[in-house]
C-alpha positions in Angstrom: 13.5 -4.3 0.6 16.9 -4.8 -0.7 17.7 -5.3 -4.6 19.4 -8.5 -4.0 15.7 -9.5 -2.4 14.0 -8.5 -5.7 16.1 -10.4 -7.9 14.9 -13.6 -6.1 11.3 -12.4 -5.7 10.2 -13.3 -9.4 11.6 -12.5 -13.3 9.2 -14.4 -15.2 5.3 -15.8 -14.6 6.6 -19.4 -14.2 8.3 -18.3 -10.7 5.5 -17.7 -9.4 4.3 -21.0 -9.3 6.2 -21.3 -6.0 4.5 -17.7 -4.2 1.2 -18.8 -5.1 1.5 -23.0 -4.2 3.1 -21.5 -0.3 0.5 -18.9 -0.1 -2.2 -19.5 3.0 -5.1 -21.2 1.4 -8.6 -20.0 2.9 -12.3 -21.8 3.3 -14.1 -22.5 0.5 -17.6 -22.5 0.4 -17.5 -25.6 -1.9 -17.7 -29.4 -0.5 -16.8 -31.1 -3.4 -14.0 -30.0 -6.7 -15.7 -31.8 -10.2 -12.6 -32.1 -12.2 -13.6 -31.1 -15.6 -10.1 -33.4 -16.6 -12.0 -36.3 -15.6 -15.0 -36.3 -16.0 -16.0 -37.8 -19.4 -18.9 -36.5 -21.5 -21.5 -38.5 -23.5 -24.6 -36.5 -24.2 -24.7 -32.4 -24.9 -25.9 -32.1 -21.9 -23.3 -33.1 -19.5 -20.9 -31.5 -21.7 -22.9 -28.6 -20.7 -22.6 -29.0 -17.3 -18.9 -29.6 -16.7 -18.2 -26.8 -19.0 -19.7 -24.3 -16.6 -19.4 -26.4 -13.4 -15.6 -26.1 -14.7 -15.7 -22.3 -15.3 -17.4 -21.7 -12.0 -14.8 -23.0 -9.8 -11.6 -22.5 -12.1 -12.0 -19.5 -13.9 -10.0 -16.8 -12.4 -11.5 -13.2 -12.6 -14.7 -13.7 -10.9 -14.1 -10.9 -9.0 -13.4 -8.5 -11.5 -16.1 -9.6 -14.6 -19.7 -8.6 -14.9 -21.3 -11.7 -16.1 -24.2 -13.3 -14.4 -22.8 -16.7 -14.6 -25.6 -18.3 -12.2 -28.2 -16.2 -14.8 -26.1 -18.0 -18.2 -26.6 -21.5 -16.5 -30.4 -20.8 -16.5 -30.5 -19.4 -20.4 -28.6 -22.3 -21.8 -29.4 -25.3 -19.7 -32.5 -26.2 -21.4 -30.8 -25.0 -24.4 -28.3 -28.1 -24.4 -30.7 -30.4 -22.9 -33.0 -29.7 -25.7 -30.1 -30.6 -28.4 -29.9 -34.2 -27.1 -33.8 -34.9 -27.9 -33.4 -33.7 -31.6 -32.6 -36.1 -34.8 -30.3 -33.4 -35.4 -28.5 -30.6 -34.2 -27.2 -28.1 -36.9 -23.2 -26.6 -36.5 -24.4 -23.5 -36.3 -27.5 -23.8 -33.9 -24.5 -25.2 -31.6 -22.3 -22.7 -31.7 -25.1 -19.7 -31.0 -25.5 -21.9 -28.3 -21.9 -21.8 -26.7 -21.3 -17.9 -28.4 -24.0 -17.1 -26.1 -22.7 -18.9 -22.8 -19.2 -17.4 -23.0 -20.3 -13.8 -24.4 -18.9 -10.7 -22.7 -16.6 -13.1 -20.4 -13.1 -10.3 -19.3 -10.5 -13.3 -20.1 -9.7 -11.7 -24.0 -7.2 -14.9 -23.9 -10.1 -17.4 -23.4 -10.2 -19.6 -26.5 -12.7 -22.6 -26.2 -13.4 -25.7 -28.6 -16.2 -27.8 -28.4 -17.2 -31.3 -30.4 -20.6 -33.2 -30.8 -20.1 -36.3 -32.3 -22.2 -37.9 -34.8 -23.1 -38.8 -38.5 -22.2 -35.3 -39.5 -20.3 -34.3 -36.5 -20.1 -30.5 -35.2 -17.7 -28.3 -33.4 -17.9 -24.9 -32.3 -14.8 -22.5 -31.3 -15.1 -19.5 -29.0 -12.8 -16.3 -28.7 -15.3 -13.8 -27.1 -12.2 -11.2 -26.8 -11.9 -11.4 -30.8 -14.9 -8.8 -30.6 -13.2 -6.0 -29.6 -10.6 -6.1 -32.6 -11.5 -2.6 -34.1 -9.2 -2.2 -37.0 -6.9 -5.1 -38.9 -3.0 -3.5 -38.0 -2.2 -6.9 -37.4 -2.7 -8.6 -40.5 0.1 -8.7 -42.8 -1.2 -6.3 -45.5 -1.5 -3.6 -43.0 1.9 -4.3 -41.5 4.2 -3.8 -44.7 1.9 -0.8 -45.6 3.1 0.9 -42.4 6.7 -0.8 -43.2 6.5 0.6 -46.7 5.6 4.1 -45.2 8.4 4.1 -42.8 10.5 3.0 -46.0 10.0 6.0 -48.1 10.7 8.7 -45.3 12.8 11.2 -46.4 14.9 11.0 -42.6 15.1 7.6 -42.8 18.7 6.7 -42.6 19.0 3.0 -42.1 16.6 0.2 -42.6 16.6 -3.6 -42.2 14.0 -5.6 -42.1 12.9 -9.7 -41.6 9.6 -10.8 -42.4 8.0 -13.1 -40.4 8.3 -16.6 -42.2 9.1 -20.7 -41.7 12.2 -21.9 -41.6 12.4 -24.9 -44.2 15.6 -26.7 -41.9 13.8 -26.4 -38.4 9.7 -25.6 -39.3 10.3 -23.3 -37.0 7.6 -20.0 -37.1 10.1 -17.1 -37.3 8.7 -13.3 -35.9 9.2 -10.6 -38.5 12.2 -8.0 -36.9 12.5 -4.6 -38.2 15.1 -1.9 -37.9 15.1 1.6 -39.1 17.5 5.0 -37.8 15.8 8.2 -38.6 17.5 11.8 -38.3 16.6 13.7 -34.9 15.6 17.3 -34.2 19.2 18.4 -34.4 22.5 17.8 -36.8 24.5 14.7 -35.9 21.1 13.1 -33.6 19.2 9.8 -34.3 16.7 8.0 -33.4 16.5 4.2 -33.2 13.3 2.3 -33.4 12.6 -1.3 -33.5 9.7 -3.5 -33.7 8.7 -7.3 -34.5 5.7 -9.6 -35.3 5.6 -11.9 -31.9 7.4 -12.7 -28.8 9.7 -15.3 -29.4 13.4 -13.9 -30.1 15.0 -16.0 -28.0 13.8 -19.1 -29.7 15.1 -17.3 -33.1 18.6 -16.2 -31.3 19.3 -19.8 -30.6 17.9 -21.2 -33.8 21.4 -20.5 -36.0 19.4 -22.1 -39.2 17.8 -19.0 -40.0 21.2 -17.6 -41.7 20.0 -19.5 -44.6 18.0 -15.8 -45.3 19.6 -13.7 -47.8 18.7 -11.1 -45.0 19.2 -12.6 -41.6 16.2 -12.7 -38.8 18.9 -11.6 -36.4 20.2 -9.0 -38.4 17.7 -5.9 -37.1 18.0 -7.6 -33.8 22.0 -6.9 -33.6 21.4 -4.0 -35.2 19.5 -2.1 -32.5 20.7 -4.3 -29.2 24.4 -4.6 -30.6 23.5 -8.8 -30.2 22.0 -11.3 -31.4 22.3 -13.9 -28.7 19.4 -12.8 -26.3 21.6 -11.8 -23.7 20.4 -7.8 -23.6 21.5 -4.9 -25.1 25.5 -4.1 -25.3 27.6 -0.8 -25.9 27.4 -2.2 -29.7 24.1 -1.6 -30.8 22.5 2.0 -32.2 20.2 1.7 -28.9 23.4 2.6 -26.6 24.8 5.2 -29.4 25.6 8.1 -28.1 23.9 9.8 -31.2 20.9 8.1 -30.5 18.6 10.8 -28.9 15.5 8.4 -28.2 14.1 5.2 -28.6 10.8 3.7 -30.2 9.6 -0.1 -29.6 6.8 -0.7 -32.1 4.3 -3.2 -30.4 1.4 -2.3 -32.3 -0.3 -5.6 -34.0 2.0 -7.7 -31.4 -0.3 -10.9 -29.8 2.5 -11.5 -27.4 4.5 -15.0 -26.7 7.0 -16.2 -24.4 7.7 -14.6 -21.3 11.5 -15.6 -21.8 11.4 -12.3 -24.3 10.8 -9.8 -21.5 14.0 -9.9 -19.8 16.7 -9.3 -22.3 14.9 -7.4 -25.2 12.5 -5.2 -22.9 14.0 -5.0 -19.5 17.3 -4.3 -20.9 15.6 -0.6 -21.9 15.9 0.0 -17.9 19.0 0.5 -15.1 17.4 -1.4 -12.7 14.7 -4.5 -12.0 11.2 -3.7 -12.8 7.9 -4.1 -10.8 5.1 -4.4 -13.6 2.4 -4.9 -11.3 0.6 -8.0 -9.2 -0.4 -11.3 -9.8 -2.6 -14.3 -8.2 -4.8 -17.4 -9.0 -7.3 -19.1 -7.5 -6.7 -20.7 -4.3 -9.7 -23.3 -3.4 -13.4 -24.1 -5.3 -15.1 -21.3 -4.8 -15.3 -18.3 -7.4 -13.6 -15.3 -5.1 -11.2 -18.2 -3.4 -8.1 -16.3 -4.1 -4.1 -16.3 -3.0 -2.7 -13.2 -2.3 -1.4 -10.9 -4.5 2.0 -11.9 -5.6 4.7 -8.8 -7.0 5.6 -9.8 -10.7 9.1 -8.3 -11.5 10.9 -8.5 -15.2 15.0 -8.6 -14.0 17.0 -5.9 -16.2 19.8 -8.2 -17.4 23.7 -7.4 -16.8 23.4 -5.9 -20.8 21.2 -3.3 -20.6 21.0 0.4 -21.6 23.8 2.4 -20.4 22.4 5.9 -20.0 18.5 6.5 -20.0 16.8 8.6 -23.0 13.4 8.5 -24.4 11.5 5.6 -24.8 8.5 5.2 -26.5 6.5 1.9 -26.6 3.9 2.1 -29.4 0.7 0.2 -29.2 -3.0 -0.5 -30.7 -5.6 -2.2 -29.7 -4.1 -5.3 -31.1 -1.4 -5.4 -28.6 -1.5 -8.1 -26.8 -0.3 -10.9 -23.5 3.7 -10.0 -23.3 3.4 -7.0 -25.6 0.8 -5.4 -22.7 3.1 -6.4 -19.9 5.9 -4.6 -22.1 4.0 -1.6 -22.4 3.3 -1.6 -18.5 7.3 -2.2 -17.7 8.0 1.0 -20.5 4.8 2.7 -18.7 6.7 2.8 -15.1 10.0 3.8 -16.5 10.8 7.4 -15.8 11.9 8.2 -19.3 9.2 5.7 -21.1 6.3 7.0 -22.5 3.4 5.0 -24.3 1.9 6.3 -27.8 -1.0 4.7 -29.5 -4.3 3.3 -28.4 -5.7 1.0 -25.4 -4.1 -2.2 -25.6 -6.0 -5.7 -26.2 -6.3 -6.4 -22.6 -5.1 -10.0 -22.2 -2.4 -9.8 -20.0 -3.4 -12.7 -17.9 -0.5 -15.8 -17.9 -1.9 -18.9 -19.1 -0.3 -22.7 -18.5 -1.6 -24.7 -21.9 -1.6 -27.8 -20.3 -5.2 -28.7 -18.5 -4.1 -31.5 -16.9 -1.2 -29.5 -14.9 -3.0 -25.8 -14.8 -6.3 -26.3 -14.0 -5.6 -29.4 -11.1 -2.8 -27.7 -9.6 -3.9 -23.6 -9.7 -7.7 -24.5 -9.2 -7.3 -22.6 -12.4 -6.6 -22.0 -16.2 -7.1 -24.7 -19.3 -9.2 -27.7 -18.7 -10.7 -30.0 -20.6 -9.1 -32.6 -23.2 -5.7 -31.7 -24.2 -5.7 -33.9 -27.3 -8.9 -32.0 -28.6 -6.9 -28.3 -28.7 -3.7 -30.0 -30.5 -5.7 -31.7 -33.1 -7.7 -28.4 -33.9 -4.1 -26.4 -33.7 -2.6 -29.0 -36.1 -5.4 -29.6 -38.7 -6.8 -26.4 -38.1 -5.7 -25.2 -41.9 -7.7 -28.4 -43.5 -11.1 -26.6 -43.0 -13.9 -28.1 -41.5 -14.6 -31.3 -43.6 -11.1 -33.1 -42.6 -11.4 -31.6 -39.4 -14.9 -32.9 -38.5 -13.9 -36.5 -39.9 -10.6 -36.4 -37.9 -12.4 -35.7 -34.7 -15.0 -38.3 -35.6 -12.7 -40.9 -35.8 -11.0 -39.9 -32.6 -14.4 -38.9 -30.1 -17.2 -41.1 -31.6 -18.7 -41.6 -28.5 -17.4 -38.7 -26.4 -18.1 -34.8 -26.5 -14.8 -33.7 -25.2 -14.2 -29.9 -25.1 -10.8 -27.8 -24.2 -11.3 -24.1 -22.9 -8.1 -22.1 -22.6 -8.1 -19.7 -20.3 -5.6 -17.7 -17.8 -4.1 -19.1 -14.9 -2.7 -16.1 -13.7 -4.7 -12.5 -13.1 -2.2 -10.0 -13.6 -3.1 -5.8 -12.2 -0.8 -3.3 -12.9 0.9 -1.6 -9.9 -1.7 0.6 -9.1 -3.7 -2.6 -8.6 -5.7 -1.4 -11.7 -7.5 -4.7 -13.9 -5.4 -5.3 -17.4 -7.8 -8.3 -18.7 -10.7 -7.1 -20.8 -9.5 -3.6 -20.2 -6.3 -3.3 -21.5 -3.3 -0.7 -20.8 -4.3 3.1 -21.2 -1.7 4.9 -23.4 -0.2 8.2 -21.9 -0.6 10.3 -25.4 -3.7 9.0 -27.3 -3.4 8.3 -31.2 -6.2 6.5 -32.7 -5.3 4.7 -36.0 -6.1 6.3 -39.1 -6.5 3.3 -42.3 -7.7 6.3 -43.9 -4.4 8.8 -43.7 -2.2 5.8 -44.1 -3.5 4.1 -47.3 -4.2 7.4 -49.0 -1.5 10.4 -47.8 1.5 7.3 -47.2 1.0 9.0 -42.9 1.8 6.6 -39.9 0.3 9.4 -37.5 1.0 7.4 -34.7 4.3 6.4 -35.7 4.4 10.8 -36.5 3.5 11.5 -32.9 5.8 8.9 -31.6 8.9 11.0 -34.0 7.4 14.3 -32.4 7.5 13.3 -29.3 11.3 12.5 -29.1 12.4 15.6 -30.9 10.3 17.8 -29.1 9.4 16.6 -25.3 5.8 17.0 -25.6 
């Protein structure tokens, strides 16, 4: 297969909306689709029921996860049908209720949100993913105590940093960037490392408010890729200095974002276009109703690095959605290398809205839209304003909204990424203890070893 016939095979998830829609669609042992988008809900029980009648036929690693879904159907049935002859049914008994149905599921991106209506009103919110968080490097504490650590190192030789913030002109949620050139192995070498909060640098490239900083956003960005436009890496930046020996991309604590990111900040690491692995959705009503397996390429922009050396991508267990197909694309480079712990393991794509996902893929979010933008908007009110706000809105209706991934995305060994998560090539487990107390990163130390000394 020819390069130009790569380029036009697929650079982002959203391309492959068009494999998977003129992909052969098989039999399905189903007769009839219930549209969980249209189906409205009045008692706890039918809420129930199109929740899992909508997971059954749209959820999207049936082949893959372990749960006795048939078996969960049977445990909770009479579990909801019992909540609609009671005077009252208490928040919490309701979410046990849906914590139960949804435990142990393998989509780590699966979010759902649930409301009873009533007097008192009730809601419940799963993440079942959320349980395998082992250790809090992605809250912001734990992120400027490794950023204070990197500070204070005696090689350091450059820093800049951006924490992540709002802009006040555009309310626009701005990813922290962070820049630092340490001293090599040898007189006159460097190396370059560079990491931030979240996937969306493009978004910040274009937004030219954020100058207002006393220290610009862009500022680490230019600094390492020798830009700030989003265009890929030029002959500018420390990451195409000669000087520069290797290269570390700090992912660790990184939930991931927009796939826009992947092309010009990570691709641009390579020479060439990159296969990260295979992708496919559902393709009819029945659980293992499948497309086939589509290639999922990141393009390496025009602006990219001009003569391979090291790379290491750093990750934890918080690493996470774009930051694990990152680590995969830096995996199957021949001079990338990945440092750190498993990663998250939610790596399948996702389309947020039910209405187009779910009717169009057989797959991903259903359920009422409205009901996942209120809770994301009001969210920060607390429970009170956000049961009256949902009262006055569904006072006769139990809507629901379960976001969950369109896309199942393997690596190219056809190895599962959801639940599982990418395997690191050197294995450093985080250590709160050695950082808090002796001011040691030892994986960011085993990531500096590592370039000055091959191994």
């Amino acid at each position: 297969m020819t390069m130009k016939t790569h380029l036009f095979r697929t650079v982002v998830f959203s391309s492959l909306i068009l494999l998977t829609l003129s992909a052969c669609r098989k039999e399905s042992t189903v007769d009839k689709f219930d549209n969980p988008n249209s189906r409205t809900c009045t008692s706890y029980a039918i809420q129930f029921e199109t929740v899992w009648q909508g997971m059954d036929q749209g959820y999207v690693f049936w082949a893959d996860d372990t749960v006795d879904w048939d078996e969960r159907y049977r445990t909770f049935k009479p579990v909801f049908e019992a909540f609609d002859t009671m005077p009252y049914v208490s928040m919490a008994a309701y979410q046990a209720a849906y914590d139960g149905l949804f435990q142990g599921l393998l989509d780590h991106h699966l979010m759902g949100i649930f409301f009873a209506p009533g007097k008192n009103g009730r809601f419940a919110v799963v993440n079942p993913g959320s349980n395998d968080y082992s250790h809090p490097t992605y809250s912001g504490a734990e992120l400027e105590r490794e950023l204070q650590v990197l500070r204070s190192r005696a090689d350091l030789i450059d820093y800049v940093g951006f924490d992540a913030t709002i802009d006040p002109n555009t309310s626009m949620s701005l990813p922290g960037t962070y820049f630092a050139l340490l001293k090599g192995k040898r007189a006159g070498e460097k190396i370059a490392y560079f990491r931030f909060t979240d996937f969306s640098l493009s978004n910040m490239c274009y937004n030219r408010y954020n100058l207002y900083y006393k220290i610009s956003a862009l500022a680490p960005i230019k600094a390492f890729y020798g830009t700030d436009d989003a265009s890929g890496m030029t002959p500018y930046g420390y990451a195409n200095d000669e000087s520069v020996v290797g290269i570390i991309i700090d992912l660790r604590g990184n939930p991931g974002g927009k796939t826009d990111d992947l092309a010009p900040f990570i691709g641009s690491l390579s020479q060439s276009i990159n296969l990260v692995g295979y992708t496919r959705v559902k393709d009819g009503f029945g659980r293992l109703d499948y497309s086939p397996w589509a290639e999922y390429w990141v393009n390496c922009p025009s602006r990219h690095l001009l003569q391979p050396k090291p790379i290491v991508a750093l990750v934890d267990i918080n690493s996470g959605s774009c930051a694990e197909l990152s680590t995969l694309l830096i995996k199957g480079l021949p001079n990338g290398t990945v440092i750190g712990e498993r990663t998250y393991g939610a790596a399948g794509a996702l389309l947020s809205n039910s209405n187009y996902s779910h009717d169009l893929f057989y797959s991903g979010c259903m359920g009422t839209q409205e009901l996942y933008e209120d809770y994301g908007n009001y969210a920060y009110l607390g429970y009170p304003e956000l049961l009256r706000i949902f009262n006055s809105q569904y006072h006769n209706v139990f809507p629901f909204y379960i976001y969950t991934s369109t896309f199942n995305l393997v690596d190219k060994d056809f190895n599962q990424v959801e639940g599982v998560g990418v395997q690191p090539d050197i294995e450093v487990l985080y250590n709160r203890n050695r950082l808090w107390n002796d001011n040691v990163d030892v994986q960011f130390e085993r990531a500096i070893s590592f370039i000055k000394n091959g191994r």
